[in-house]
Each structure stands twice: as structure tokens, then as C-alpha cells.
N, CA, C and O atoms as a Tripos MOL2 file, in Angstrom:
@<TRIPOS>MOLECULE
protein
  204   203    51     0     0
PROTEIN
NO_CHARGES

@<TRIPOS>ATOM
      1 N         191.4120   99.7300   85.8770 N.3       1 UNK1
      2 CA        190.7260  100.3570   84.7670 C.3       1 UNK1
      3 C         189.9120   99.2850   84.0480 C.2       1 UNK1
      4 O         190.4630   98.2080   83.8160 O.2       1 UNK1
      5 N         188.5770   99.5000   83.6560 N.am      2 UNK2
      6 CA        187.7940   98.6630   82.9080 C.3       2 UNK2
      7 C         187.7350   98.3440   81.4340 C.2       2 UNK2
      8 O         188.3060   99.3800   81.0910 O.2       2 UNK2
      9 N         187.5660   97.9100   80.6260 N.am      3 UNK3
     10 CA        187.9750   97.6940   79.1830 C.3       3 UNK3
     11 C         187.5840   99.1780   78.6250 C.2       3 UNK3
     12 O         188.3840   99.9700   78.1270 O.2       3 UNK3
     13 N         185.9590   99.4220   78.8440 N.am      4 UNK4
     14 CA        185.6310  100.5970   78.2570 C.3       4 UNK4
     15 C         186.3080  101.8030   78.5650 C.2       4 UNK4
     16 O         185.9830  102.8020   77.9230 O.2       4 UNK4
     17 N         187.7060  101.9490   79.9350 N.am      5 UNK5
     18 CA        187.8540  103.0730   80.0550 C.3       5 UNK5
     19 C         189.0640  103.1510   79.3090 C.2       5 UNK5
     20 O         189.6260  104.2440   79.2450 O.2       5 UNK5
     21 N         189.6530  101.9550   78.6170 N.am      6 UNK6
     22 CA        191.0440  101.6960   77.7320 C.3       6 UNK6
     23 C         190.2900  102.1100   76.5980 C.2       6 UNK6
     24 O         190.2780  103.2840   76.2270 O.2       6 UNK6
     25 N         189.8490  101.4720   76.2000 N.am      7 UNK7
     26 CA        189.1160  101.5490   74.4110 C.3       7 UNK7
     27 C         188.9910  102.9650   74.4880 C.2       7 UNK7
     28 O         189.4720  103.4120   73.4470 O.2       7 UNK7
     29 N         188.4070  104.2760   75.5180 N.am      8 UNK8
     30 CA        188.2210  104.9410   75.5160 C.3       8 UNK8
     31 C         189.0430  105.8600   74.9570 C.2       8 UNK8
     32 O         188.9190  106.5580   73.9500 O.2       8 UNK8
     33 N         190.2590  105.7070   76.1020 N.am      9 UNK9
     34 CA        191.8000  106.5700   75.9820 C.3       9 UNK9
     35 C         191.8900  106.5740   74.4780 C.2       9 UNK9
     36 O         191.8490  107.4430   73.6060 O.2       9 UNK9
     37 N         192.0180  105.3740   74.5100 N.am     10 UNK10
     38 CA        192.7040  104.9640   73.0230 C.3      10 UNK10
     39 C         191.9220  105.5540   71.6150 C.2      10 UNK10
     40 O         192.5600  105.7820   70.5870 O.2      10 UNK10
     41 N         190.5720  105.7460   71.7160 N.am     11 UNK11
     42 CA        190.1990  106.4680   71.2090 C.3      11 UNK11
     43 C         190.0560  108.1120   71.1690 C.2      11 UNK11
     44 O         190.0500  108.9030   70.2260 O.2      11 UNK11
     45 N         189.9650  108.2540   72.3180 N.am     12 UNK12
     46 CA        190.4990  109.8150   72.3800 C.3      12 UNK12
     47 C         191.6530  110.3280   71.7410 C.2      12 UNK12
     48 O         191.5930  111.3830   71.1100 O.2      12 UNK12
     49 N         192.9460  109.5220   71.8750 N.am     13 UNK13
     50 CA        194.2430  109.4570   71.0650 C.3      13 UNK13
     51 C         194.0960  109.1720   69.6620 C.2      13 UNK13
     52 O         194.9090  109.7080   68.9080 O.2      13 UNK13
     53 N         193.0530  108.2960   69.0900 N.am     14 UNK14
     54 CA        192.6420  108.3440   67.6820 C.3      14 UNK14
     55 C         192.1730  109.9020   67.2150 C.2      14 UNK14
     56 O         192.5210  110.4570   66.1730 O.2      14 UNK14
     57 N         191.3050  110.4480   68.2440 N.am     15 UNK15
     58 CA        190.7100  111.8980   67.6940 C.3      15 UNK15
     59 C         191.6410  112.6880   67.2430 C.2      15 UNK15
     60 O         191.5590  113.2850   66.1700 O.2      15 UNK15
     61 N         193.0450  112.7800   68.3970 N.am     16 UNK16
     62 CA        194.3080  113.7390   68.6100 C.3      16 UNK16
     63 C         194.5590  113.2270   66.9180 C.2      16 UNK16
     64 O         194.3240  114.0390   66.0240 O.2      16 UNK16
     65 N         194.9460  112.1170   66.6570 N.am     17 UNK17
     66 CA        195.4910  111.8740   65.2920 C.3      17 UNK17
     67 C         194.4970  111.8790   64.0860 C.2      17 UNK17
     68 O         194.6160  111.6050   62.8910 O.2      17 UNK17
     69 N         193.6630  112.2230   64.7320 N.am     18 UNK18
     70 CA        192.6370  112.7120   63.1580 C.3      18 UNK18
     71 C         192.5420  111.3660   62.3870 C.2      18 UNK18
     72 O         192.6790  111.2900   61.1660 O.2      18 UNK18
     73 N         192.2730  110.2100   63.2820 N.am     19 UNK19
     74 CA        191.7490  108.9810   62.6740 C.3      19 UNK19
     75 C         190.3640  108.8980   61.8500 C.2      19 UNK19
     76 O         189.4470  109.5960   62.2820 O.2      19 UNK19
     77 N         190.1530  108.2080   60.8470 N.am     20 UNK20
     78 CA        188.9960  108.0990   60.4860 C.3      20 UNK20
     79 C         188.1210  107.3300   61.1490 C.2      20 UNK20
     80 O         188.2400  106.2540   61.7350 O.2      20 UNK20
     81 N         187.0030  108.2330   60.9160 N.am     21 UNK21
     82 CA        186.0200  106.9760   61.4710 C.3      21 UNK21
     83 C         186.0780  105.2470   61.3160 C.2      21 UNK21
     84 O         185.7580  104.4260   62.1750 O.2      21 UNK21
     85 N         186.4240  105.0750   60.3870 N.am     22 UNK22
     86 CA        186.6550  103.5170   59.9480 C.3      22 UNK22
     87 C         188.1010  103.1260   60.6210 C.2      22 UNK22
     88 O         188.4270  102.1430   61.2870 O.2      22 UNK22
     89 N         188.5750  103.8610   60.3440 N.am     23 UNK23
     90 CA        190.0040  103.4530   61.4960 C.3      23 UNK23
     91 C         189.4510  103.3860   63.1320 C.2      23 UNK23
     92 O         189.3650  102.3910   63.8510 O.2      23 UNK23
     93 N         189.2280  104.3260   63.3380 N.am     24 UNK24
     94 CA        188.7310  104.6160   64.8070 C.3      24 UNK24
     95 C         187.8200  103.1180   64.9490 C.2      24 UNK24
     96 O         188.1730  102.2990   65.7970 O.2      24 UNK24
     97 N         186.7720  102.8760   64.1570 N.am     25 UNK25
     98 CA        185.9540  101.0870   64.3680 C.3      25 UNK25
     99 C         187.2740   99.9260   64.3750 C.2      25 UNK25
    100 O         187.2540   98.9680   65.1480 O.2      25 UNK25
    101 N         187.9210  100.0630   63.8190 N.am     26 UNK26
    102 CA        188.6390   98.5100   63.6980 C.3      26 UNK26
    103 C         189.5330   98.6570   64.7230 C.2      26 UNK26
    104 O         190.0750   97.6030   65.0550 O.2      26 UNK26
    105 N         189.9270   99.8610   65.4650 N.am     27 UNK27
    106 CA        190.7070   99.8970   66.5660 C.3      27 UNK27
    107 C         189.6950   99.8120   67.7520 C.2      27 UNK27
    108 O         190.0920   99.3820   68.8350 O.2      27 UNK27
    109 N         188.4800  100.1820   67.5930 N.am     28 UNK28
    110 CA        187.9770   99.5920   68.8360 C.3      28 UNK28
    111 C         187.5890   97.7680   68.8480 C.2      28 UNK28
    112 O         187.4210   97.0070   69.8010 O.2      28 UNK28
    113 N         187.5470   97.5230   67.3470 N.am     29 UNK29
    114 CA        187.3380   96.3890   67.3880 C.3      29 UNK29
    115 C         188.5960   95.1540   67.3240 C.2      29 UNK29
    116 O         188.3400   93.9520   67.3890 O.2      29 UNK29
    117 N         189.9930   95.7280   67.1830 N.am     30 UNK30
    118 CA        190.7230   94.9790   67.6820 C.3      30 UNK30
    119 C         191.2820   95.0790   69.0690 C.2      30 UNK30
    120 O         191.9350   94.3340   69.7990 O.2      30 UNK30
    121 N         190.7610   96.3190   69.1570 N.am     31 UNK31
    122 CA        190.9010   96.2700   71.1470 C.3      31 UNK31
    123 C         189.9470   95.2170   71.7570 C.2      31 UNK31
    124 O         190.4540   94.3930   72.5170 O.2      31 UNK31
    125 N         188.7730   95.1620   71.5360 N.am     32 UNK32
    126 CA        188.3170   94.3270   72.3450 C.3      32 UNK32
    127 C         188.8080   92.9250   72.0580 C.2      32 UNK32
    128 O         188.9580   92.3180   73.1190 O.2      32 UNK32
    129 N         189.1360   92.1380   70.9100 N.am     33 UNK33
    130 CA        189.6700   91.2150   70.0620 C.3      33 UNK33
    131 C         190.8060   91.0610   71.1870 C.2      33 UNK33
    132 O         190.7820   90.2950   72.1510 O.2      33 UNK33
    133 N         191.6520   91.8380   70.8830 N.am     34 UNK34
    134 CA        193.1060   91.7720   71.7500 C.3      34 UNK34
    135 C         192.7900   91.3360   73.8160 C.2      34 UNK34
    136 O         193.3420   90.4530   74.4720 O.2      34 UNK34
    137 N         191.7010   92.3930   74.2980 N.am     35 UNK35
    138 CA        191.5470   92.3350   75.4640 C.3      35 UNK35
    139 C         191.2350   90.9040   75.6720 C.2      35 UNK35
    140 O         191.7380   90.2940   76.6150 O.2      35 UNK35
    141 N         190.2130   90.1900   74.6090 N.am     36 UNK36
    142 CA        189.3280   89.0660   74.8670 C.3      36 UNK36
    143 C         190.3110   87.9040   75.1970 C.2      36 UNK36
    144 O         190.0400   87.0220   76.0120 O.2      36 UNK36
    145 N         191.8400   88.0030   74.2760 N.am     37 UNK37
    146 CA        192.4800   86.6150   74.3450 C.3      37 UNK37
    147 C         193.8850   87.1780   75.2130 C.2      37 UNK37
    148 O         194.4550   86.1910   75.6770 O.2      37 UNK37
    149 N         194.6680   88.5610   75.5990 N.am     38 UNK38
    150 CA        195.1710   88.4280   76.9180 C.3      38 UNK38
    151 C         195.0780   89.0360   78.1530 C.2      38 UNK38
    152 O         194.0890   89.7330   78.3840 O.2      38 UNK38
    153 N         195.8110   88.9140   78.8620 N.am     39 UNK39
    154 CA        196.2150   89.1730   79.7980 C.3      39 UNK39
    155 C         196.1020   90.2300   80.1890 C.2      39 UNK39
    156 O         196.4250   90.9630   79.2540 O.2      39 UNK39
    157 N         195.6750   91.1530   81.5190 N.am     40 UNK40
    158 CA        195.8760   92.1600   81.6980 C.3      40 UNK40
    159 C         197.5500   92.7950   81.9650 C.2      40 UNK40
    160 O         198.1190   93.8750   81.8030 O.2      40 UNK40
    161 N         198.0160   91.0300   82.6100 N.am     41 UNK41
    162 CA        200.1660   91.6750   82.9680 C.3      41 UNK41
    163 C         200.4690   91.4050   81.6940 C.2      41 UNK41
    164 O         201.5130   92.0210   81.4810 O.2      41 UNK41
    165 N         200.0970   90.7390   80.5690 N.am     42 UNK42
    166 CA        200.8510   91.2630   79.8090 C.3      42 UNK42
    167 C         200.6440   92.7810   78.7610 C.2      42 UNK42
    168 O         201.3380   93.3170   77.8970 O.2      42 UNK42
    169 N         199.5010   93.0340   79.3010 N.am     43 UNK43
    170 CA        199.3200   94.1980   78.5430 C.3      43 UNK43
    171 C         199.7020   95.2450   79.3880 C.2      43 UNK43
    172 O         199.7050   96.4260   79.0410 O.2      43 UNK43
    173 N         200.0000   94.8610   80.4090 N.am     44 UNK44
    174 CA        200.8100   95.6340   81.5660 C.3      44 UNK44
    175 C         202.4000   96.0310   80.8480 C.2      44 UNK44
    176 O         202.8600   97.1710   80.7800 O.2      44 UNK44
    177 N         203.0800   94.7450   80.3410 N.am     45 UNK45
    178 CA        203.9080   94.4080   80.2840 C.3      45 UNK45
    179 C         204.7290   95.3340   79.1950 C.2      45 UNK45
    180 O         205.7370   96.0030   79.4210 O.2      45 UNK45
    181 N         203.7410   95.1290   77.4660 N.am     46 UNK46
    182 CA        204.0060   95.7420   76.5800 C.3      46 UNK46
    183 C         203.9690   97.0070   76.8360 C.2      46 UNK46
    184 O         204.7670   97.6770   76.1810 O.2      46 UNK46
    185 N         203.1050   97.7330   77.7950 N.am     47 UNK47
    186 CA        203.1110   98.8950   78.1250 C.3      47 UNK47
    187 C         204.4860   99.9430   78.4870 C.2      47 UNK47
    188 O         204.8790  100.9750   77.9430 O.2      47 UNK47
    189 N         205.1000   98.9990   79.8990 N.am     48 UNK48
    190 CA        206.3950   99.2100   80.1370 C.3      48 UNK48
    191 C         207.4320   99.4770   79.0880 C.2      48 UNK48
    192 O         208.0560  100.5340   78.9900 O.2      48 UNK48
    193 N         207.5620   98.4190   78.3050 N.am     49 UNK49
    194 CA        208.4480   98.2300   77.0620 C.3      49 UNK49
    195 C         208.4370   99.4300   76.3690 C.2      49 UNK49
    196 O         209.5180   99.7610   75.8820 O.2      49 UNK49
    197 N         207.2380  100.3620   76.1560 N.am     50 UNK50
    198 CA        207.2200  101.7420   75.5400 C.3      50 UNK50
    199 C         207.5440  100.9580   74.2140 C.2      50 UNK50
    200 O         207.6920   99.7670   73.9400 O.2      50 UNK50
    201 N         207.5880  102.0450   73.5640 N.am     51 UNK51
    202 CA        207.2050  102.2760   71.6190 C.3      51 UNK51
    203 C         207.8360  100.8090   71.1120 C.2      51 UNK51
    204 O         207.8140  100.5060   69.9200 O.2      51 UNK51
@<TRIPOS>BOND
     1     1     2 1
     2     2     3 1
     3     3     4 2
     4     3     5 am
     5     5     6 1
     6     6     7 1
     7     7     8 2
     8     7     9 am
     9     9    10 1
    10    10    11 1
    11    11    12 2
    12    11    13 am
    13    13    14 1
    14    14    15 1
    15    15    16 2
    16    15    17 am
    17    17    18 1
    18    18    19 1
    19    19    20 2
    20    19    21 am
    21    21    22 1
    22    22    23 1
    23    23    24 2
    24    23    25 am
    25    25    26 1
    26    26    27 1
    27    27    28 2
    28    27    29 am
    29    29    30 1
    30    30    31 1
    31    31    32 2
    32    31    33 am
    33    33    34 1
    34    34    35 1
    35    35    36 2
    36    35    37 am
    37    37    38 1
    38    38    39 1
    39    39    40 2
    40    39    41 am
    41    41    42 1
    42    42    43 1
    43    43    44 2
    44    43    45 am
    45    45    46 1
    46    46    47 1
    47    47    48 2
    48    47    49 am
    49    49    50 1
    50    50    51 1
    51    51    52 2
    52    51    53 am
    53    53    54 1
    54    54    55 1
    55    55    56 2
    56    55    57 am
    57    57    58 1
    58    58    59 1
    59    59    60 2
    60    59    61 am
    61    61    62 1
    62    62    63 1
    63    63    64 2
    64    63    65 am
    65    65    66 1
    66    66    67 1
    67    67    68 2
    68    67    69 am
    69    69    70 1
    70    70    71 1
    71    71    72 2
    72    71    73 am
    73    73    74 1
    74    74    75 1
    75    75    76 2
    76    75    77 am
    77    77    78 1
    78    78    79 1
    79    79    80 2
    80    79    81 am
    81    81    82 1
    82    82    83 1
    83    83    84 2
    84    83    85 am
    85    85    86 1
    86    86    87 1
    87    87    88 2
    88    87    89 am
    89    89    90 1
    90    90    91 1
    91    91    92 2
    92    91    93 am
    93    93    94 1
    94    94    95 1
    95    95    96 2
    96    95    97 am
    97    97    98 1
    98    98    99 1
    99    99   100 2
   100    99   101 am
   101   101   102 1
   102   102   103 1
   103   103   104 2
   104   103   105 am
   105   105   106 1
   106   106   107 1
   107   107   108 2
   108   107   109 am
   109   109   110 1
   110   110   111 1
   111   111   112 2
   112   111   113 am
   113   113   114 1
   114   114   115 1
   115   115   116 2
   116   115   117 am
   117   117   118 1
   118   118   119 1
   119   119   120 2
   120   119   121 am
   121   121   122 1
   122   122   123 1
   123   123   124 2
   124   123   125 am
   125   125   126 1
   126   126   127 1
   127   127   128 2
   128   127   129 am
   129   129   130 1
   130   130   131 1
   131   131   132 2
   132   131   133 am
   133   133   134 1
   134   134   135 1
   135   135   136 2
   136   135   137 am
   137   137   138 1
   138   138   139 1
   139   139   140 2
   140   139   141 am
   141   141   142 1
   142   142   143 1
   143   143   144 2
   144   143   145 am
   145   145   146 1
   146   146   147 1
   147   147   148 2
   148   147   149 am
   149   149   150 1
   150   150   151 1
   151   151   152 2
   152   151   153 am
   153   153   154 1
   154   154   155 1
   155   155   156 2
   156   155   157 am
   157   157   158 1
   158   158   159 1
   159   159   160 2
   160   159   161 am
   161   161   162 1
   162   162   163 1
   163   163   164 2
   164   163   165 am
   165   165   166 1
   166   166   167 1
   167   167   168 2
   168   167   169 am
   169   169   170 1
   170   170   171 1
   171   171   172 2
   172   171   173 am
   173   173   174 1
   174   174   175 1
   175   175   176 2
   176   175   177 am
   177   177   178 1
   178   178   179 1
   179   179   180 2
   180   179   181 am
   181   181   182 1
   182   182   183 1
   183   183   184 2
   184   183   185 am
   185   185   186 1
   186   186   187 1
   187   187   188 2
   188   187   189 am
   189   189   190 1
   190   190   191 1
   191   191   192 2
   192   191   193 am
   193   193   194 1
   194   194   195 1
   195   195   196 2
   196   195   197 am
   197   197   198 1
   198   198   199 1
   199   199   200 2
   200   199   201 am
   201   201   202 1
   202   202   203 1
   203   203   204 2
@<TRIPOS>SUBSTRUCTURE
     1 UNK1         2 RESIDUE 1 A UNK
     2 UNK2         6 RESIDUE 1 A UNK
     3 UNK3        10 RESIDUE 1 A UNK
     4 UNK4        14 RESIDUE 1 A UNK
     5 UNK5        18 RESIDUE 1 A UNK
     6 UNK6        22 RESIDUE 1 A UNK
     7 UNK7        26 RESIDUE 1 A UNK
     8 UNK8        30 RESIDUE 1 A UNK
     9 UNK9        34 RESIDUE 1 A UNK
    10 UNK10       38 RESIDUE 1 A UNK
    11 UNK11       42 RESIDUE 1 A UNK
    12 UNK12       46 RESIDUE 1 A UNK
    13 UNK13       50 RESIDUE 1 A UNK
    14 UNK14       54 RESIDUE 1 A UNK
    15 UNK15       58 RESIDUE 1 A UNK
    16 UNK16       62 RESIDUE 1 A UNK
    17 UNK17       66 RESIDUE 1 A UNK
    18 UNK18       70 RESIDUE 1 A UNK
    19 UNK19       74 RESIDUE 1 A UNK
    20 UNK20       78 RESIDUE 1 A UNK
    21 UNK21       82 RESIDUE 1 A UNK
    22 UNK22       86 RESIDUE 1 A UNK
    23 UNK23       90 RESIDUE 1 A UNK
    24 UNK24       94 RESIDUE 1 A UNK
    25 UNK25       98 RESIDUE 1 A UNK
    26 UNK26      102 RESIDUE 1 A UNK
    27 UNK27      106 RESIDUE 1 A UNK
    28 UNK28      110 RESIDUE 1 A UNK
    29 UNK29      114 RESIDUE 1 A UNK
    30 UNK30      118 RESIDUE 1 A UNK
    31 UNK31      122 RESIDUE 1 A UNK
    32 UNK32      126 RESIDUE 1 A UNK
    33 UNK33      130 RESIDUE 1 A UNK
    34 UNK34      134 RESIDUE 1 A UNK
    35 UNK35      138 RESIDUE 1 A UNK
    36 UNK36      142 RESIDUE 1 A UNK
    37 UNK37      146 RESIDUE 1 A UNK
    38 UNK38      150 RESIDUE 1 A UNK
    39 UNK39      154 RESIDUE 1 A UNK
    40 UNK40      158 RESIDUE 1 A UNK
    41 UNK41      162 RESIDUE 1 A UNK
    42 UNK42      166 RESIDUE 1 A UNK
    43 UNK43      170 RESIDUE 1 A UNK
    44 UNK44      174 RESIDUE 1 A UNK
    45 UNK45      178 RESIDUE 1 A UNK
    46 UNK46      182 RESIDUE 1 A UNK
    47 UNK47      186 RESIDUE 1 A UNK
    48 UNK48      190 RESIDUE 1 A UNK
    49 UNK49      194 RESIDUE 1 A UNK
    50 UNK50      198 RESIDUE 1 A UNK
    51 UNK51      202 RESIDUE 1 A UNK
């Protein structure tokens, strides 16, 4: 999966929760923030771990 198709999800899941627009920006902008400095296994990783 490519960054834009994560940021995506993740925003789609912002819509479900009736995020604000300004919420919805700083979550795409700490997604890319986050993507830029790790790992894809560890974002693999936290994934597994669940909530």
C-alpha cells in the first residue's frame, strides 16, 4: 500500500467520526510526519498490537 492509500483510509475513518475539517488536516499532516521518520514493520507492528 502507498502512503496516499493509508492517509486515505484513515481519512475516510475521520469522515465515519465526523472529524472536523481541521482535525481531518493535522491528521493528514501527522501521518505524513509519522510515515516520513518510520518504518513501514514498525507500523506493521503497532498495527498487530491493536487498540
Amino acid at each position: 500500500m502507498n502512503n496516499y492509500a493509508a492517509i486515505g483510509y484513515a481519512l475516510l475513518a475521520a469522515d465515519e467520526m465526523r472529524l472536523t475539517k481541521a482535525q481531518k488536516e493535522r491528521l493528514w499532516q501527522l501521518m505524513l510526519t509519522i510515515m516520513d521518520e518510520t518504518s513501514e514493520a514498525r507500523a506493521e507492528k503497532r498495527c498487530r498490537e491493536g487498540r
